[in-house]
C-alpha positions as CSV (number, residue, x, y, z in Angstrom):
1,X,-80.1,101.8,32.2
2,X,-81.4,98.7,34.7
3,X,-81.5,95.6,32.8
4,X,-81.9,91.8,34.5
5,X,-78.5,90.4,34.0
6,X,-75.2,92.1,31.9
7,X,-72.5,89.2,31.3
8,X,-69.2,90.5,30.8
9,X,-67.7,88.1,28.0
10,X,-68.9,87.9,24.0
11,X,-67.1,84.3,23.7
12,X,-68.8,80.9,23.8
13,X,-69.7,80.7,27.2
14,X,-71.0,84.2,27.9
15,X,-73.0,83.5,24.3
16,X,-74.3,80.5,25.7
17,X,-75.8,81.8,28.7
18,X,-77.0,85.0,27.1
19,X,-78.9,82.0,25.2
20,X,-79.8,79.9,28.2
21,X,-81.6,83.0,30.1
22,X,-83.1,83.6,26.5
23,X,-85.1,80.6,26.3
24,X,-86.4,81.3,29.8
25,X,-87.5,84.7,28.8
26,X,-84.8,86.7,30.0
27,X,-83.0,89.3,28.5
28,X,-79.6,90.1,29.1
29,X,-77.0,92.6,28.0
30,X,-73.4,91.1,27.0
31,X,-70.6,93.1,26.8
32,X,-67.7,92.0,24.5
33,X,-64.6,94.2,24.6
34,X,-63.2,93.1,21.2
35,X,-64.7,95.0,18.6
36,X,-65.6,91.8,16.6
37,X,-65.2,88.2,17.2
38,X,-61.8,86.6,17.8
39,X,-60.1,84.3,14.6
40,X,-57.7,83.4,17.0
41,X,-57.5,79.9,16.3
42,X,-58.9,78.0,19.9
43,X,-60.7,75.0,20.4
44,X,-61.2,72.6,17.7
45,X,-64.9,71.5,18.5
46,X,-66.7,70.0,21.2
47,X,-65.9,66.7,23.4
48,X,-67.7,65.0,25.9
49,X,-71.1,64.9,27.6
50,X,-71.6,68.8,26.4
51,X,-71.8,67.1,22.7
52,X,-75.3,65.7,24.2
53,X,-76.1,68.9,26.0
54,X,-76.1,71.2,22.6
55,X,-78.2,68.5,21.5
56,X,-80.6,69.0,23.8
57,X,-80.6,72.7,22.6
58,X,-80.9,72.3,19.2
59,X,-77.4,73.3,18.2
60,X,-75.8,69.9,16.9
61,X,-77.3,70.0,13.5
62,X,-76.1,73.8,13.0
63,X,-72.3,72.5,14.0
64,X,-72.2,69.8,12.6
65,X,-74.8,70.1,9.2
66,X,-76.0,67.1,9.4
67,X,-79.4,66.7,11.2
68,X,-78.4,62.8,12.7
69,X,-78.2,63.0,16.2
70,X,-74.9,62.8,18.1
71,X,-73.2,59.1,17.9
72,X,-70.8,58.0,20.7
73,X,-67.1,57.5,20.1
74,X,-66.7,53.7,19.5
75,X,-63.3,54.0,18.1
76,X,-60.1,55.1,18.7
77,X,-59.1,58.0,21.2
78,X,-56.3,59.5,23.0
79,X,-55.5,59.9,26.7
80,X,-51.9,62.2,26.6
81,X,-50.9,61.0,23.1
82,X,-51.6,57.2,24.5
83,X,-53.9,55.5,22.3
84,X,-57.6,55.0,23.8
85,X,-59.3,52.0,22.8
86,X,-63.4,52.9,22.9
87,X,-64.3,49.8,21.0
88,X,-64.8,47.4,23.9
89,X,-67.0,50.4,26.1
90,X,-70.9,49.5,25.4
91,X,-72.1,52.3,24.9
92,X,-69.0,54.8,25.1
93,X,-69.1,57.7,26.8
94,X,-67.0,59.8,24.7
95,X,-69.0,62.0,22.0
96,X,-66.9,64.3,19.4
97,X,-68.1,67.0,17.6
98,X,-65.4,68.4,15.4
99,X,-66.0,72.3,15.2
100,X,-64.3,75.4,15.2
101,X,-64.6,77.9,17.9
102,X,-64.9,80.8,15.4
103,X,-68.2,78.9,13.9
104,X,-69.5,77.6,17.7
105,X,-69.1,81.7,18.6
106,X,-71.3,82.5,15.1
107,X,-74.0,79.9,16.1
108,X,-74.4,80.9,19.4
109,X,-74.3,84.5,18.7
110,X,-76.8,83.9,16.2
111,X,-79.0,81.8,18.6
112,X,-78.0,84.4,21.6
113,X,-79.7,87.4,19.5
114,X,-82.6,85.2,18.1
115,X,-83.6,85.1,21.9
116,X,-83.4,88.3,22.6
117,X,-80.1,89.4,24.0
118,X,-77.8,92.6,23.3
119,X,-74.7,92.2,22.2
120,X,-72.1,94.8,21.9
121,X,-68.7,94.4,20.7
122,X,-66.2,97.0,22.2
123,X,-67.5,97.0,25.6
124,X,-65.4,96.6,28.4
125,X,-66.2,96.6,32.1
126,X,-63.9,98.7,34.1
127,X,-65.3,98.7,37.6
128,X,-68.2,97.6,39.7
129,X,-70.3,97.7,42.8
130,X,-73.6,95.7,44.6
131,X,-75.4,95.7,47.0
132,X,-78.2,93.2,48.2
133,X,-80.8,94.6,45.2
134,X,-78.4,94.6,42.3
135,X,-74.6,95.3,40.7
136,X,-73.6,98.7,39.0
137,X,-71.1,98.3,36.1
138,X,-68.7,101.0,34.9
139,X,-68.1,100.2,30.8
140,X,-65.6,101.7,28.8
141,X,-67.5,101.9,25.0
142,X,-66.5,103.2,21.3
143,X,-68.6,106.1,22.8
144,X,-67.2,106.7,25.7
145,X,-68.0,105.4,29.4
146,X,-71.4,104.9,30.6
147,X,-72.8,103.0,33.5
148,X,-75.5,99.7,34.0
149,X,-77.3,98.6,36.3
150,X,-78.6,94.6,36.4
151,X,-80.0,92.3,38.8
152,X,-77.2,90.0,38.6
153,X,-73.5,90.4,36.6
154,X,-72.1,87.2,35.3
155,X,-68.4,87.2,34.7
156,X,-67.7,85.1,31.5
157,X,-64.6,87.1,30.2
158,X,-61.7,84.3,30.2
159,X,-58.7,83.7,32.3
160,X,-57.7,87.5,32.7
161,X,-61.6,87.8,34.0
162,X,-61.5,91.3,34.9
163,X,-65.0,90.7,36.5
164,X,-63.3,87.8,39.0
165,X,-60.1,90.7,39.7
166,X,-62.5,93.5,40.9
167,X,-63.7,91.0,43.4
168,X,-61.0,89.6,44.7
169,X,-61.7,86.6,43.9
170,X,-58.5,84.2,44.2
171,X,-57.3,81.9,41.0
172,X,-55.1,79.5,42.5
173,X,-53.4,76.5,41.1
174,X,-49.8,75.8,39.2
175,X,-47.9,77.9,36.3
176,X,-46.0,76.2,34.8
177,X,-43.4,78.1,32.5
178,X,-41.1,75.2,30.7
179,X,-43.7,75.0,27.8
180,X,-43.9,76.6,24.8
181,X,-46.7,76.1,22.3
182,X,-46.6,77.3,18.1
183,X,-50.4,76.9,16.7
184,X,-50.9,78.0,13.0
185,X,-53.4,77.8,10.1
186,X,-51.7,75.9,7.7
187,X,-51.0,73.8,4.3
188,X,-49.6,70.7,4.9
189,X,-48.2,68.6,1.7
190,X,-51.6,67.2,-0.3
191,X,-50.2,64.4,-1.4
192,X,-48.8,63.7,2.2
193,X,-52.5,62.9,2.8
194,X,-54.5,60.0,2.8
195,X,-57.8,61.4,1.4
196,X,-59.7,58.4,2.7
197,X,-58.5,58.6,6.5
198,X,-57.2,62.1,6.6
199,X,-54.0,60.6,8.2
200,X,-50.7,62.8,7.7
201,X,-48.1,60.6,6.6
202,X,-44.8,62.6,7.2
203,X,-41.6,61.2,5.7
204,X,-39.0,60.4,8.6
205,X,-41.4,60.1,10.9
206,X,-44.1,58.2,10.6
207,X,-48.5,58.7,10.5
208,X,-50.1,61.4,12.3
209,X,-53.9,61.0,12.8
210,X,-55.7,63.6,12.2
211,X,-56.8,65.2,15.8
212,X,-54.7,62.8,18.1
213,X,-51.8,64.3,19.0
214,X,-48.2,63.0,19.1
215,X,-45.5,63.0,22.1
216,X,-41.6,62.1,21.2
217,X,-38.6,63.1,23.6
218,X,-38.8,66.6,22.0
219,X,-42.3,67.7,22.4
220,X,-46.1,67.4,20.8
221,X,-47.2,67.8,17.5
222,X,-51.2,68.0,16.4
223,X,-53.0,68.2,12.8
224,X,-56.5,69.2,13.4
225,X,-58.2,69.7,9.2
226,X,-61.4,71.0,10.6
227,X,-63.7,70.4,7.5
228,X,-64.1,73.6,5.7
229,X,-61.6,75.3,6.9
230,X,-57.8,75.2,7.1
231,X,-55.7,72.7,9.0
232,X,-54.6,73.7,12.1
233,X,-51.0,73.0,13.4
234,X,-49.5,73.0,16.5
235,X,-46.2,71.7,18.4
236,X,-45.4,71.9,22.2
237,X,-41.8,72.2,23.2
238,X,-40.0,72.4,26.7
239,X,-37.5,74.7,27.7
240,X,-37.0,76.7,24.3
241,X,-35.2,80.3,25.2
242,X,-37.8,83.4,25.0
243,X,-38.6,85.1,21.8
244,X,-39.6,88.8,21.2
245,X,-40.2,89.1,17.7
246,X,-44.1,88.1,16.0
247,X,-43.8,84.1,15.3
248,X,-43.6,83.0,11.8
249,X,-44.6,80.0,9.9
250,X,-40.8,79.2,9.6
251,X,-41.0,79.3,13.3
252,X,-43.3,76.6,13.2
253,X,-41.5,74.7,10.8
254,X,-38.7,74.7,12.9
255,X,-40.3,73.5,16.0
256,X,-42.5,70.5,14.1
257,X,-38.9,69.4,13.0
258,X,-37.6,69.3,16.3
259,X,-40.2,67.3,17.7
260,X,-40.7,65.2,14.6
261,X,-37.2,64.8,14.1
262,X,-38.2,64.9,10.0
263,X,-39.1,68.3,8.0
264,X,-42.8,69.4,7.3
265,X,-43.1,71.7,4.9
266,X,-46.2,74.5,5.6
267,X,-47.8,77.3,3.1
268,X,-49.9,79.7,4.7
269,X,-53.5,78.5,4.4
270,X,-55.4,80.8,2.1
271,X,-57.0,83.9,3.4
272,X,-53.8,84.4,5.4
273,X,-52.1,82.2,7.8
274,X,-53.6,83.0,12.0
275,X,-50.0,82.5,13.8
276,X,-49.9,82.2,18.2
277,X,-47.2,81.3,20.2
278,X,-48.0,81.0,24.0
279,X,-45.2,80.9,26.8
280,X,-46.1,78.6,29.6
281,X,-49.3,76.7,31.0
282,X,-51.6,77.0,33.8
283,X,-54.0,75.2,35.3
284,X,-56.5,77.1,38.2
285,X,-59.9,76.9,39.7
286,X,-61.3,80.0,41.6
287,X,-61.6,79.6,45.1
288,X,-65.7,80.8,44.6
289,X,-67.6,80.9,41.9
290,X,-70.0,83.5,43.6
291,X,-70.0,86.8,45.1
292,X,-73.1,88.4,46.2
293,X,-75.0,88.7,42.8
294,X,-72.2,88.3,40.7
295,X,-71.1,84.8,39.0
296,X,-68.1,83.3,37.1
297,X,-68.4,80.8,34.4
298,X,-65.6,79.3,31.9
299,X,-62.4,80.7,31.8
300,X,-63.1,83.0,34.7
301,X,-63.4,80.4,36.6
302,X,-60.9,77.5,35.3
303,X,-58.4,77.4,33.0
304,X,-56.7,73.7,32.3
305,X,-53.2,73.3,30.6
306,X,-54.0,69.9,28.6
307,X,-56.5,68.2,27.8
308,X,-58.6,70.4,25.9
309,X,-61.6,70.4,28.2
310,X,-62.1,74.0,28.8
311,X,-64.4,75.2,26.8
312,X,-66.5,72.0,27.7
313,X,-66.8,72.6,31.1
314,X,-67.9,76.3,30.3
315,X,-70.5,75.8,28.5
316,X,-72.2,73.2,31.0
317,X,-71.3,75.6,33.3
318,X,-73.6,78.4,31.0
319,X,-76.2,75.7,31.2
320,X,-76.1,75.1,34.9
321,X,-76.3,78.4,35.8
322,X,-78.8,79.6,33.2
323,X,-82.0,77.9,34.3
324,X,-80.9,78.7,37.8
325,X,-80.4,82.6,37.8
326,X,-84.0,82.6,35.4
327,X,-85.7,80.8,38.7
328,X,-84.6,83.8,40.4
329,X,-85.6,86.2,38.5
330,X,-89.1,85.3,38.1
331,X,-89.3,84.8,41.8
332,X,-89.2,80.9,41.3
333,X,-86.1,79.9,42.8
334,X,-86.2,77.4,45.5
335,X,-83.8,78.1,48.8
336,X,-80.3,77.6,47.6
337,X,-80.8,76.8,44.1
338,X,-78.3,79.5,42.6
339,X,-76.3,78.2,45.2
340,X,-76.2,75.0,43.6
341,X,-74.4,76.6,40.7
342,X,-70.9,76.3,42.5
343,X,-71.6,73.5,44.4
344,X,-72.6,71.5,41.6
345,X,-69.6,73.0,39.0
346,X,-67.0,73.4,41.0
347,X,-66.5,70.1,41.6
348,X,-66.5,69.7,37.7
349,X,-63.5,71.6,37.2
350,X,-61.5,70.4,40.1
351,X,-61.8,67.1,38.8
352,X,-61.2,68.3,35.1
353,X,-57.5,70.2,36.8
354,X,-56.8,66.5,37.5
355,X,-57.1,64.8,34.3
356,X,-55.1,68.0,32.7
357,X,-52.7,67.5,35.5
358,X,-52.0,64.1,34.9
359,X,-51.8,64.3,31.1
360,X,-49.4,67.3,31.6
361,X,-47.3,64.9,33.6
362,X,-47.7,62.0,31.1
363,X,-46.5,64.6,28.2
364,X,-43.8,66.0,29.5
365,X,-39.9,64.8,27.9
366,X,-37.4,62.4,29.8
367,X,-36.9,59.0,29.8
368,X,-38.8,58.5,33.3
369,X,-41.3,60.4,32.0
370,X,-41.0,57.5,28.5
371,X,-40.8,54.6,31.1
372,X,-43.8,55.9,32.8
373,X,-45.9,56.1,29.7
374,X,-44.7,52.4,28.9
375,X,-46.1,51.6,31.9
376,X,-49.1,53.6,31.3
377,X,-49.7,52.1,28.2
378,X,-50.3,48.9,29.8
379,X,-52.9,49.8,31.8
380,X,-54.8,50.9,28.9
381,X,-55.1,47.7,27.8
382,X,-57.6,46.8,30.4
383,X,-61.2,47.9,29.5
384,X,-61.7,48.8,33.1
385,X,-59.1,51.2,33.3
386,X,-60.7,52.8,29.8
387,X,-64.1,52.7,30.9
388,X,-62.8,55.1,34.0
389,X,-60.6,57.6,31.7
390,X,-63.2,57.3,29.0
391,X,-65.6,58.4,31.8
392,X,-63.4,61.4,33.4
393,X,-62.8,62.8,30.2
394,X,-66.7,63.1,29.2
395,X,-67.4,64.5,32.5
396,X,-69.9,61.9,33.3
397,X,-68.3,60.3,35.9
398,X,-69.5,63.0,38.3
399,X,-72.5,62.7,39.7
400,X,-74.2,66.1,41.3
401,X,-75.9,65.6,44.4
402,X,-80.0,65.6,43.6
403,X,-81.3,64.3,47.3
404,X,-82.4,61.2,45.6
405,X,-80.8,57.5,45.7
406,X,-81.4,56.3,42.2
407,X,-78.4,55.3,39.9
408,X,-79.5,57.8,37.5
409,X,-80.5,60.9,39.7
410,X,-77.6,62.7,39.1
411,X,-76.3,61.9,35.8
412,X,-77.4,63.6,32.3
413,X,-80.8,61.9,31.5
414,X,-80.2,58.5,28.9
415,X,-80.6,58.2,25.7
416,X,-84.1,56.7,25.8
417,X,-86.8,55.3,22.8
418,X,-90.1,57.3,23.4
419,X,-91.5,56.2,20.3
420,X,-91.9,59.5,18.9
421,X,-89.2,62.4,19.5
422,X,-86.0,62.2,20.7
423,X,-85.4,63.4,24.2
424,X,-83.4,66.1,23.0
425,X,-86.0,67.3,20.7
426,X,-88.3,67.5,24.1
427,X,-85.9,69.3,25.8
428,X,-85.4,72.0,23.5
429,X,-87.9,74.2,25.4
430,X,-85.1,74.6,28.5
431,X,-88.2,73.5,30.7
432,X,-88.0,70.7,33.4
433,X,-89.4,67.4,32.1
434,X,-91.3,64.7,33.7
435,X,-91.0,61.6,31.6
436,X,-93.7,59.1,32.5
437,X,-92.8,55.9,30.8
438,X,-95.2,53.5,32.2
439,X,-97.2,54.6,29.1
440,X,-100.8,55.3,31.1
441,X,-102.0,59.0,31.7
442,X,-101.5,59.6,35.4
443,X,-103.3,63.3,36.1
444,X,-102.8,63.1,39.5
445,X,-98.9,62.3,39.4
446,X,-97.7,66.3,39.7
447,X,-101.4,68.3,39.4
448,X,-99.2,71.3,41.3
449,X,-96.5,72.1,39.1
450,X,-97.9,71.5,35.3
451,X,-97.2,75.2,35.1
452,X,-94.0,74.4,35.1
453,X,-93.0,70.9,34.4
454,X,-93.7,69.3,30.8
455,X,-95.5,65.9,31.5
456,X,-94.4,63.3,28.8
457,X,-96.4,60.0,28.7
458,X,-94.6,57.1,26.7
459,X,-94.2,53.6,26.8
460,X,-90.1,52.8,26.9
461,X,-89.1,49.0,28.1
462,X,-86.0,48.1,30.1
463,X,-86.4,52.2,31.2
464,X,-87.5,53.4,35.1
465,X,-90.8,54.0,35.7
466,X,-90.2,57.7,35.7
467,X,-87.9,60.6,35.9
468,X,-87.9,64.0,36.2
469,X,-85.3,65.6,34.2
470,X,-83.9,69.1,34.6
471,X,-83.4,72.1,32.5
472,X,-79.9,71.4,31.9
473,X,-80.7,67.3,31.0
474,X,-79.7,65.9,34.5
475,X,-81.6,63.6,36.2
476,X,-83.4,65.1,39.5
477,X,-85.4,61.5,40.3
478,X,-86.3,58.4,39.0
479,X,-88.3,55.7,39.9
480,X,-88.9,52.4,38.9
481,X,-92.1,51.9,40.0
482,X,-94.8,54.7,41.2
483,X,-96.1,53.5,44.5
484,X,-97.1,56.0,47.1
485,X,-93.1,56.3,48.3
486,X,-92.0,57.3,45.2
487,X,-94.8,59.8,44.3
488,X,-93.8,61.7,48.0
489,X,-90.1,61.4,46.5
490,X,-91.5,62.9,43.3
491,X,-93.2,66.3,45.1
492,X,-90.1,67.0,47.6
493,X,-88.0,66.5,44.0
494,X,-90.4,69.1,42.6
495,X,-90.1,71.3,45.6
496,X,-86.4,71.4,45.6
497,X,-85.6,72.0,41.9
498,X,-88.5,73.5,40.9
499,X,-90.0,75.4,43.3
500,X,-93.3,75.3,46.2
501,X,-96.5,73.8,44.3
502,X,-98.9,76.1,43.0
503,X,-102.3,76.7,45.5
């Protein structure tokens, strides 16, 4: 069988760009070697500038259940268990959407298989070849083996990617084996709970907030009650001997009153408690994010050991790399666009190891490790220093290269007032955008490309004259005035991202 692209990987990220090359009219094949989705439980929802991005693909109302758009995080945050004032940042940066990754894997399968793509559970990929017209998988099915044939093979199946090992790609970076971290479903004491905050008041020890997690001398501790579904808690200790036998919520009692220094009581959560203990930490970026036609994206390519930032980068990576690899296939792809891909998210993720480098540092037991936090903590209290961390942590302090000079050409587009939809309801189509906000019909401004560029007209003040926004939100160019300089800026803009002008 010869299909356009097979993605090795059934979780978010493969989902998401099974999605992606959906929306562009592409079909793919994804190949999932668990039999069903995980339960396992992972992230706890969404952080950052990718909040905005699934809003630009219609996906924050089905998270979330409400249909207001995304609001920024004007309140309190955490930076390694250091407490993260947002409150003086106008606007913040930070956006939260609380979800679990068992319901972010149902939507996006959902979405994934509205658009068109075939999923099957209890594939695996066990080898693979290419050449300059496509890739050959080998896959292992309920069935029995069988072989595919695509245009291009996307590696999205996490940090044992055995896509990225048949390569040879490398996965350098640091292990680090002194951690140990419990993570259960659970039933925490009601009446230990302030219904109107959701703040876990533990006798001994103090409030936990709900989300924010802790650090003492002995280790971590985090209460995350996603709503609807049981709490989940977790507790990170250093240097605790090995254990063989399956971990038990007493387990995890034990450890919360280590680090707490107090007792915390747990019942399984109904439906049956989901129990994971994990030995060590790493955080890696591949050395390439490309081979020939194949590509890695999320865990494949990056795994972080704080922060919580990993399933963020993936799916902007999904995003990046969808609009880019549908270019190609319909013959549309500018010279080095895919290219872009890694040049563009690599970066990303490098500077992601750092923050999850730093907060590892800042987490870690000691009493240099105590004096340094003091320290720390006193920087915090500078709005500069919160604007930068506020910044790193959304990912929107990196700016991807676009050829053009404007402050915005780089960044995910604004949040803008057209009068009429929001700009995430305009980008729902995946297709670039020209936003004309000088509010007068200008035929002439891209007469070439309308075949591929959706020409918005609206009247925004305090706003740039124009800009032309990408498929995955970012800002290609911007203008604040269109005089004859800015309209040749415009077409070589078009030419890069888009592709030659129609004749």
């Amino acid at each position: 069988m010869t299909v356009d692209v097979v993605i090795a990987g059934g979780g978010p990220n493969g989902l998401m760009l099974a999605a992606e090359l959906g929306l562009a009219g592409i079909r793919s094949v994804v190949l999932e070697s668990l039999p069903e989705p995980s339960q396992e439980p992972k992230a706890n929802g969404l952080l950052g500038q990718v909040v905005r991005l699934v809003d630009h693909r219609g996906l924050h109302e089905p998270l979330t259940g409400s249909p207001e758009p995304p609001r920024p995080n004007n309140g309190y945050f955490m930076f390694a268990a250091l407490p993260l004032d947002l409150s003086g940042l106008s606007p913040s940066p930070v956006h939260n959407l609380p979800a679990p990754q068992q319901q972010i894997v149902g939507a996006l399968t959902g979405r994934a298989a509205e658009l068109g793509a075939e999923i099957r559970w209890g594939h695996r990929i066990t080898g693979l070849t290419q050449n300059e017209d496509g890739v050959t998988v080998e896959v292992d099915g309920p069935e029995g083996g069988y072989r595919l044939t695509a245009r291009y093979l996307v590696g999205a199946d996490g940090a044992h990617s055995v896509t990225r090992k048949l390569l040879g790609i490398g996965f350098p970076g640091l292990a680090q084996d002194r951690a140990t971290s419990r993570t259960a479903h659970a039933e925490v004491p009601a009446d230990w709970v302030d219904a109107a905050t959701g703040v876990l008041h533990v006798p001994g020890f103090g409030a936990v907030r709900p989300f924010l997690p802790v650090r003492t001398e002995h280790g971590g501790f985090s209460y995350a009650p996603l709503p609807g579904q049981p709490a989940i808690v977790s507790t990170a200790e250093w240097d605790q001997p090995p254990a063989e036998e399956p971990m038990t919520l007493a387990e995890l009692e034990a450890s919360a009153r280590r680090v707490l220094g107090a007792d915390l009581p747990l019942r399984p959560a109904p439906g049956g408690t989901l129990l994971r203990r994990l030995p060590g930490s790493h955080t890696r970026v591949a050395d390439r994010y490309r081979q020939g036609r194949v590509f890695l994206v999320g865990d494949a390519a990056h795994v972080f050991a704080a922060g919580g930032q990993g399933l963020n980068i993936g799916l902007t990576d999904a995003v990046n790399l969808g609009w880019k690899l549908a270019a190609a296939l319909r013959g549309q792809a500018p010279p080095g666009l895919l290219d872009s891909y890694e040049s563009e998210r690599r970066p990303a993720a490098v500077r992601m190891s750092l923050l999850s480098q730093a907060q590892s540092a800042l987490l870690a037991p000691g009493a240099e490790v105590t004096a340094l936090r003091e320290l720390f903590g006193e920087l915090l209290g500078h709005q500069s220093t919160v604007r930068h961390l506020a910044e790193l942590i959304a990912g929107s302090d990196l700016r991807y290269d676009t050829g053009d000079a404007h402050p915005l050409a780089g960044h995910f587009a604004p949040e803008l007032d057209l009068g009429g939809p929001r700009l995430a309801e305009l980008a729902r189509t995946g297709r670039p955008l020209l936003l004309n906000l000088t509010g007068e019909e200008d035929p002439a401004l891209i007469p070439q490309w309308t075949d591929r560029v959706d020409v918005i007209t609206a009247r925004c003040p305090n706003a740039p004259a124009a800009l032309l926004i990408r498929p995955d939100g970012y800002v290609a160019w911007a203008a604040d005035e269109l005089d004859p300089v800015a309209r040749q800026a415009l077409r070589t803009a078009l030419t890069r991202w888009v592709g030659e002008a129609r004749r």
